[in-house]
C-alpha positions in Angstrom: -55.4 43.5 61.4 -58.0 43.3 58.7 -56.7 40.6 56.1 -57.0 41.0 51.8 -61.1 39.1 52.0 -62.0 42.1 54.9 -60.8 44.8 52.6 -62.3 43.9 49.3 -65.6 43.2 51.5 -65.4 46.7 52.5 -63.8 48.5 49.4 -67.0 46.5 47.7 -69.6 48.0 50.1 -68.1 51.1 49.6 -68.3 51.0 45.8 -71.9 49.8 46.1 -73.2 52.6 48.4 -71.2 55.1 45.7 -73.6 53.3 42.8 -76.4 53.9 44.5 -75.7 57.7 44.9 -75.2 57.8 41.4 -78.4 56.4 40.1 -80.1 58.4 42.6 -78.8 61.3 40.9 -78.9 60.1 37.5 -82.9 59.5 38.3 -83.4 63.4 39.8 -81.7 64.7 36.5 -84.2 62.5 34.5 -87.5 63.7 36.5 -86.3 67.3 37.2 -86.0 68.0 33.5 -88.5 68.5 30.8 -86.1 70.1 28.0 -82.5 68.9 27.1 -79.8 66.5 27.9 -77.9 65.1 30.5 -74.5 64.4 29.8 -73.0 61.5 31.5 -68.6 61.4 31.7 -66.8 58.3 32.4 -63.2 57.5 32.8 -62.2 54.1 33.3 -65.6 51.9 33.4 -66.7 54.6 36.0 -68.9 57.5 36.1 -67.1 60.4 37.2 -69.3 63.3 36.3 -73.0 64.0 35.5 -74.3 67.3 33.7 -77.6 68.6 33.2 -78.4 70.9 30.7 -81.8 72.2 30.8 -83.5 74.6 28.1 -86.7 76.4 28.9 -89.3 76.8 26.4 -91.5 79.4 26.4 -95.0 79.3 24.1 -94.9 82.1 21.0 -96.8 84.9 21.3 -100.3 85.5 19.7 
């Protein structure tokens, strides 16, 4: 039986793997992007959704 300092150890580790993930992605938005925003949506002190919206510019022609 795992007792109540087990299961925050592992609900902890969990949570920290799941932050990681997060900035990893946060990190690919930021270098995969040259034009527009990313959108970051959080509910309760936690990130729950990341958007990327990208706008491709094109040079004007001569």
């Amino acid at each position: 039986m795992i007792d109540n300092s087990e299961k925050k150890a592992v609900s902890h580790n969990d949570c920290k793997s799941q932050d990681t993930i997060i900035l990893e992605e946060l990190v690919q938005c930021f270098k995969n992007i040259a034009y527009g925003e990313v959108v970051v949506t959080i509910h309760d002190s936690r990130i729950v959704q990341i958007e990327r919206r990208e706008k491709k510019r094109f040079p004007p022609e001569k």
